[in-house]
C-alpha positions as CSV (number, residue, x, y, z in Angstrom):
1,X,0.8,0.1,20.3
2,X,1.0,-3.8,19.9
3,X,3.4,-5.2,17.8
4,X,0.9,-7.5,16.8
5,X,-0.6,-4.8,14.9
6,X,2.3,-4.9,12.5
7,X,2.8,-9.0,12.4
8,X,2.0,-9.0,8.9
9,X,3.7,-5.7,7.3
10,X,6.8,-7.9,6.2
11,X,4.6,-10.6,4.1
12,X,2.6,-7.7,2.9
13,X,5.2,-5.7,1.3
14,X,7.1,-8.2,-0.5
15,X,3.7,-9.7,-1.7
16,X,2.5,-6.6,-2.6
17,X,5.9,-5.4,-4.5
18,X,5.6,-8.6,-6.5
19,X,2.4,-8.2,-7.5
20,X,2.5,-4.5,-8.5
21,X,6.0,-5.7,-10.7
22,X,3.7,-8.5,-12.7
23,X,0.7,-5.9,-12.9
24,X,2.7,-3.5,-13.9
25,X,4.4,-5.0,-16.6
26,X,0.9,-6.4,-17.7
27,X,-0.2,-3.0,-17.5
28,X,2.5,-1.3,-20.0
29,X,1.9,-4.0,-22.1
30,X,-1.0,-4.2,-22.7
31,X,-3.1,-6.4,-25.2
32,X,-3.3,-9.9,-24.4
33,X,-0.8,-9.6,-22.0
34,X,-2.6,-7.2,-19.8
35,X,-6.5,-9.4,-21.0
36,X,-4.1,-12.4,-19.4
37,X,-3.8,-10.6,-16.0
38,X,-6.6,-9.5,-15.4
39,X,-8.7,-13.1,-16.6
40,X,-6.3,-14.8,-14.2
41,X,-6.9,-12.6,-11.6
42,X,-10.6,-12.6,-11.8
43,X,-10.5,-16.3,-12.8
44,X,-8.9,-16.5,-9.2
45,X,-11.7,-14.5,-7.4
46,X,-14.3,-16.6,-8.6
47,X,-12.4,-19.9,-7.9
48,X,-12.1,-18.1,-4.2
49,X,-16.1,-17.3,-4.3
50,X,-16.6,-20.8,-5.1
51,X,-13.9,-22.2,-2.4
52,X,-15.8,-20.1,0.4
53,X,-19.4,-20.8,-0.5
54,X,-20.1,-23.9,-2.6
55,X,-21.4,-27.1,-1.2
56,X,-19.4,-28.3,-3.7
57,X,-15.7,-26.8,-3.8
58,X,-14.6,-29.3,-7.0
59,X,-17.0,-26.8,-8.8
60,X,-14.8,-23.7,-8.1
61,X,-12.1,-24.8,-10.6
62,X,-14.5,-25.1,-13.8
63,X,-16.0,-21.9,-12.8
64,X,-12.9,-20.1,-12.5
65,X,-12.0,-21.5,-15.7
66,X,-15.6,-20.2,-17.3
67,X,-14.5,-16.8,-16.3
68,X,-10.7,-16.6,-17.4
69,X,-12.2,-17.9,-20.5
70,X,-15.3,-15.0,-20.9
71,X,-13.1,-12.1,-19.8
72,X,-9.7,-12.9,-22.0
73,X,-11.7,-13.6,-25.2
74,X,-15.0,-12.1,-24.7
75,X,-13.9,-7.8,-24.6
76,X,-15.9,-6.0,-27.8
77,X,-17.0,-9.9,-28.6
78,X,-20.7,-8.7,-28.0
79,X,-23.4,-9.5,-25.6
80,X,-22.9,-13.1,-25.7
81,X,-20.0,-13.1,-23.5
82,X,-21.5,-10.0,-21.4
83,X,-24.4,-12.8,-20.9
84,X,-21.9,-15.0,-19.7
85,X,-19.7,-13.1,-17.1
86,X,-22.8,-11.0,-15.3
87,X,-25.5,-13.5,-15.7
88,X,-24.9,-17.4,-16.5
89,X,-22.1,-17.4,-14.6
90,X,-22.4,-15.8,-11.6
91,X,-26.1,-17.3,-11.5
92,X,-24.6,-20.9,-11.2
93,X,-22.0,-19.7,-8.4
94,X,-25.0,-18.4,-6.2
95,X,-27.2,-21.9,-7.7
96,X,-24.2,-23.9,-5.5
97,X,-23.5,-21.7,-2.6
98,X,-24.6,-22.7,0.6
99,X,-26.5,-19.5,1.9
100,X,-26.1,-16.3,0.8
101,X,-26.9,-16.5,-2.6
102,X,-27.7,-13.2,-4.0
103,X,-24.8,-11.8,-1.9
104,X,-23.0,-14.6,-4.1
105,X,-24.3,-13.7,-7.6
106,X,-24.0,-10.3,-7.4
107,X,-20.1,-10.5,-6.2
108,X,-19.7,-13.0,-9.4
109,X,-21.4,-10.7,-11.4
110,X,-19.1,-7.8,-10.5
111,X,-16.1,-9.8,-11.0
112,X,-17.2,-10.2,-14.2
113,X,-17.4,-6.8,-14.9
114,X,-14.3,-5.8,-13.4
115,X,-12.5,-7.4,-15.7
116,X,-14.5,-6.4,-18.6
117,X,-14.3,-2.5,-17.2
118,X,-10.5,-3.0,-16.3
119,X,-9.9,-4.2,-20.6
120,X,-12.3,-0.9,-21.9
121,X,-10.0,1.2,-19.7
122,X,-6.9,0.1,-20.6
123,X,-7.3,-1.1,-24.9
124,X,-10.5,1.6,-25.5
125,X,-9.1,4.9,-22.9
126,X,-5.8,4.5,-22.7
127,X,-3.2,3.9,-19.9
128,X,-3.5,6.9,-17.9
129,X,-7.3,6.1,-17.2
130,X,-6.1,2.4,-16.2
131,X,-3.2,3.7,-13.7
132,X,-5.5,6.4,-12.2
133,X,-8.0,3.6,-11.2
134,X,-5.1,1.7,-9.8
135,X,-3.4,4.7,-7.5
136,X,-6.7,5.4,-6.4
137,X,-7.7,2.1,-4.8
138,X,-3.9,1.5,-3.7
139,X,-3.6,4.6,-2.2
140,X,-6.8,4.4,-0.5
141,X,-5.9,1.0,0.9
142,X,-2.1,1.8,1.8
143,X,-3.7,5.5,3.7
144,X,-6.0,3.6,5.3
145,X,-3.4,0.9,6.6
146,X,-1.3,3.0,7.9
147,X,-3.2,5.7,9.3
148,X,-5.8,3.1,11.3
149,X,-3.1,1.6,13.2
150,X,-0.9,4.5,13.8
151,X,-4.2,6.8,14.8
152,X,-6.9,4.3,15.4
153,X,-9.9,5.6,16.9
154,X,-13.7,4.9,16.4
155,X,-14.4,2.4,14.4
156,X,-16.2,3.0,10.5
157,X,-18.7,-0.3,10.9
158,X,-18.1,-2.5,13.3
159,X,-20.4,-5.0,12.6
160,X,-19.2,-5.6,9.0
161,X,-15.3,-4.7,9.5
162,X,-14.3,-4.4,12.8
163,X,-10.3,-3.6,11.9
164,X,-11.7,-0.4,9.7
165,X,-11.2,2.9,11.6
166,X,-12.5,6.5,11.1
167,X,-8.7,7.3,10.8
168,X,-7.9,5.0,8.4
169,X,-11.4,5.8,6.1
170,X,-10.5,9.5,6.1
171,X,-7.2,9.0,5.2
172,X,-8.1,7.0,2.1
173,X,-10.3,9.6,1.1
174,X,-7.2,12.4,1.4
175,X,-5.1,10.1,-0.4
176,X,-7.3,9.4,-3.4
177,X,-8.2,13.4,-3.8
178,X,-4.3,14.0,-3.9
179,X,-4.3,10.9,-7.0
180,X,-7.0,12.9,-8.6
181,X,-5.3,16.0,-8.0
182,X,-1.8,14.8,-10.1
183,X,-3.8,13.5,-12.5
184,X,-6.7,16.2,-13.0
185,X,-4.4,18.5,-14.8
186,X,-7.2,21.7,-15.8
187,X,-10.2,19.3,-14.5
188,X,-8.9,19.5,-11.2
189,X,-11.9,20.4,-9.3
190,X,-14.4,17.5,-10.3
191,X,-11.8,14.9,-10.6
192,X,-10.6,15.5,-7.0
193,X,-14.1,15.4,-6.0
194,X,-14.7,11.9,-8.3
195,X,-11.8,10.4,-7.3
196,X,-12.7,10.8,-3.6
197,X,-16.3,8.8,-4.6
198,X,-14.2,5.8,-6.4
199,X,-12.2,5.7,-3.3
200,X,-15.6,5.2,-1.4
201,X,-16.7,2.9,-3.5
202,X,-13.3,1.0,-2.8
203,X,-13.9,1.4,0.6
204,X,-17.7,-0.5,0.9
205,X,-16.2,-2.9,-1.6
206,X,-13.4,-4.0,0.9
207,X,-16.8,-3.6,3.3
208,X,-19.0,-5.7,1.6
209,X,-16.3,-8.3,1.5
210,X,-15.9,-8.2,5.1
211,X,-19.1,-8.7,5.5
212,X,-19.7,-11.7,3.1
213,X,-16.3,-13.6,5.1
214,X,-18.6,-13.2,8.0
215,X,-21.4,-14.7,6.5
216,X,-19.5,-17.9,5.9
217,X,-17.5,-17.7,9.0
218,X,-13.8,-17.4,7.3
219,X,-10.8,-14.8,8.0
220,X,-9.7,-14.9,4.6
221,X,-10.9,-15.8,1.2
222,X,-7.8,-17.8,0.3
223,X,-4.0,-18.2,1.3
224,X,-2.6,-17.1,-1.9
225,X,-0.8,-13.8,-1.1
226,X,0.9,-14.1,1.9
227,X,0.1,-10.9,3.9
228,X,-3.2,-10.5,1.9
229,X,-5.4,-13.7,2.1
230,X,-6.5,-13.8,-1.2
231,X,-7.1,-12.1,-4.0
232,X,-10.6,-11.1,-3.4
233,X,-9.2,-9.4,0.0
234,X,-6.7,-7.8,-2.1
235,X,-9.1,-6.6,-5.3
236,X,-12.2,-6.4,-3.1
237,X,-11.9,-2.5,-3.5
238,X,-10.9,-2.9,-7.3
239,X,-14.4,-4.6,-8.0
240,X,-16.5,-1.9,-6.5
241,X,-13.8,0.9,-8.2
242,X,-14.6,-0.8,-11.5
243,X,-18.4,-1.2,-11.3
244,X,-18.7,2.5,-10.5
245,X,-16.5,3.6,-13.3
246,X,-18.7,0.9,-15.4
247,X,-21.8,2.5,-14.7
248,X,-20.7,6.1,-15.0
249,X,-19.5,5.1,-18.8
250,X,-22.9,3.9,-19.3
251,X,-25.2,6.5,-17.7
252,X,-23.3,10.3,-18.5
253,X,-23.6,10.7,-22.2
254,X,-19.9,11.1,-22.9
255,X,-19.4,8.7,-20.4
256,X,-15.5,9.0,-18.8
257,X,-14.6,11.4,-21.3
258,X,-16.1,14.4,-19.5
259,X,-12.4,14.6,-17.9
260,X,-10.3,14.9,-20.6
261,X,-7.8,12.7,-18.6
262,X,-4.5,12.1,-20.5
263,X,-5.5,14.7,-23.4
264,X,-4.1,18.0,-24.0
């Protein structure tokens, strides 16, 4: 096994650590310190969107700003600000991209909801919805790290992400079930089995992100975290994770609530 393979554990783990520390104390927070986080962090995936596939990469700052802006003030504001995050502005992100421009808008437009989904988790459920979400997509990611370049093996899709392995895909999905397992409590059964499907989602998220960097011919979508790229290589299976639970709270009648997670 090439050393090479590991060249960037070091970075990772001390960029990771201190990421997790200021998430985590946004987390237990909560309020606007947690709204902060998360409209900096999304604010930050659109400026990166905007870096990677504008004509016009002065534009990426105002846009960034236009989301930090939506998503801190616009939770349980009304549809006005919904408008905003999934239509207006990921509309003029695709308007100035290069090429690929529904690829573009709909990648704004999930930003956008990510950080609207990430707020009705956290202020409306509760924290234990919020940190499931979280274990879920780290564990996936940190199974699937470890167990593609320890096992390797066939590679998942090629085309899109050639580092991703059967091994490493596989993995994700055992350590997401075990997530919803701790965290099922008497709803054990179906929340394995749904935690295993926001794990996939995570998965064709970090996919589909892949996939769009190839479009436009980069490794990374920024330098920001060292060991990472940027922070849409580093939330790219959050995004997906949250549009998934965003749409199951909108289509099953009780919505999340069907699991009873964190009640008695």
């Amino acid at each position: 096994m090439s050393a090479s393979n590991w060249s960037d554990l070091g970075p990772r783990i001390i960029s990771g650590l201190v990421l997790a520390g200021v998430g985590l104390v946004s987390v237990m927070f909560g309020g606007m310190v947690f709204s902060l986080f998360v409209a900096v962090c999304c604010g930050l995936m659109i400026w990166e969107l905007g870096q990677l596939s504008s004509r016009y990469g002065i534009l990426a700052y105002p846009l960034a700003a236009l989301a930090m802006f939506g998503i801190f003030f616009g939770f349980g504001k009304g549809w006005l600000f919904y408008i905003l995050l999934i239509g207006i502005l990921p509309a003029i992100t695709a308007v100035v991209a290069t090429k690929q421009h529904w690829r573009v808008f709909a990648f704004a437009a999930m930003i956008g909801t990510t950080g609207l989904v990430l707020q009705l988790l956290r202020i409306e459920l509760g924290l234990a919805w919020l940190l499931w979400l979280v274990l879920v997509v780290v564990a996936t990611d940190i199974a699937g790290y470890f167990a593609g370049r320890l096992i390797g093996g066939p590679k998942f899709w090629p085309s899109l992400s050639p580092k991703k392995t059967w091994s490493g895909t596989v993995a994700g999905w055992i350590a997401s079930g075990f997530v919803g397992f701790l965290f099922g409590a008497a709803f054990a059964g179906p929340f394995i089995l749904f935690s295993i499907a926001v794990s996939v989602a995570s998965q064709m998220g970090d996919i589909a992100e892949s996939a769009l960097k190839r479009r436009f011919e980069v490794k990374d979508s920024s330098n920001l975290i060292p060991g990472h790229g940027g922070f849409l290589d580093r939330f790219d299976g959050m995004i997906a994770a949250a549009l998934v639970i965003g749409v199951v709270s909108l289509v099953l009648p009780d919505g999340l609530m069907i699991f009873r997670l964190g009640e008695e």
